[in-house]
N, C-alpha and C positions, 0 to 999 in steps of 0.2 A: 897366419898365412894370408897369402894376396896373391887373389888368381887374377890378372890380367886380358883383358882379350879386347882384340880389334876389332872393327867394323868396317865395312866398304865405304870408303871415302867417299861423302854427299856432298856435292858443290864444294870441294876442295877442303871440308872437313871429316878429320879423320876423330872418330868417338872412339876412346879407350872405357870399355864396361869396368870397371874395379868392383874385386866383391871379395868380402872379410875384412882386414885388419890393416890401415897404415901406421905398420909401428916397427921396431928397431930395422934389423935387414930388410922389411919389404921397402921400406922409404928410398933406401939409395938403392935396387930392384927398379922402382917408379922413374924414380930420377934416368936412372939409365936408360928407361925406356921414352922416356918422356924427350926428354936432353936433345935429340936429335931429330927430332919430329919440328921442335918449336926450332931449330936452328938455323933448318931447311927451307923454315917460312910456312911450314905447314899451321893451318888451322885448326887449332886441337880443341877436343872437348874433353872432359873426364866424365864418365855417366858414373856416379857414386852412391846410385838407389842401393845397391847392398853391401855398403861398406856400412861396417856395426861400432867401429872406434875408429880414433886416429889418433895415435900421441904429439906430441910436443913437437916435435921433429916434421911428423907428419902434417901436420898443421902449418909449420914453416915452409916447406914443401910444397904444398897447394894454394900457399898464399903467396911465395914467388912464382910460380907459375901463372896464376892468378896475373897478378902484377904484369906479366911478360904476353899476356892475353888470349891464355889458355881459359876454357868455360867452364866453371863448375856448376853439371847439372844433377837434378835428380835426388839431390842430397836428401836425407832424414831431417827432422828436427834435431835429431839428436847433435847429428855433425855439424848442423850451420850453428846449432850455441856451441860447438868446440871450435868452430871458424871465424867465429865471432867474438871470442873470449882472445884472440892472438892481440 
């Protein structure tokens, strides 16, 4: 499960809190919420302190977005070596 939730957009970024699991259906969940934020021009961050895994997919995921200059903050040890292992 992947509970998502916004934040009042600071200086024109908007922080998406992620907390649990990016893996099968939450991935394209994220994407869908993601997708349209980053298209718009908005400046996104992912705050990712209580995400506990991500799989394979996941990983992809946040490393396109990533890529496209969305911020990943907050992450675990755990997740920057599954972020880092892509």
């Amino acid at each position: 499960m992947l509970k998502i939730s916004e934040s009042k957009p600071v200086r024109k970024t908007v922080t998406l809190r992620l907390e649990g699991r990016i893996v099968g259906p939450w991935v394209e969940e994220l994407q869908q919420v993601c997708e349209p934020l980053v298209n718009n021009g908005c400046h996104l961050a992912l705050d990712l302190a209580e995400v506990v895994f991500v799989d394979e997919k996941g990983v992809a995921a946040l490393s396109g977005l990533s890529a496209r200059g969305t911020q990943l903050v907050n992450a675990t040890p755990f997740v920057v070596e599954q972020l880092k292992a892509s």
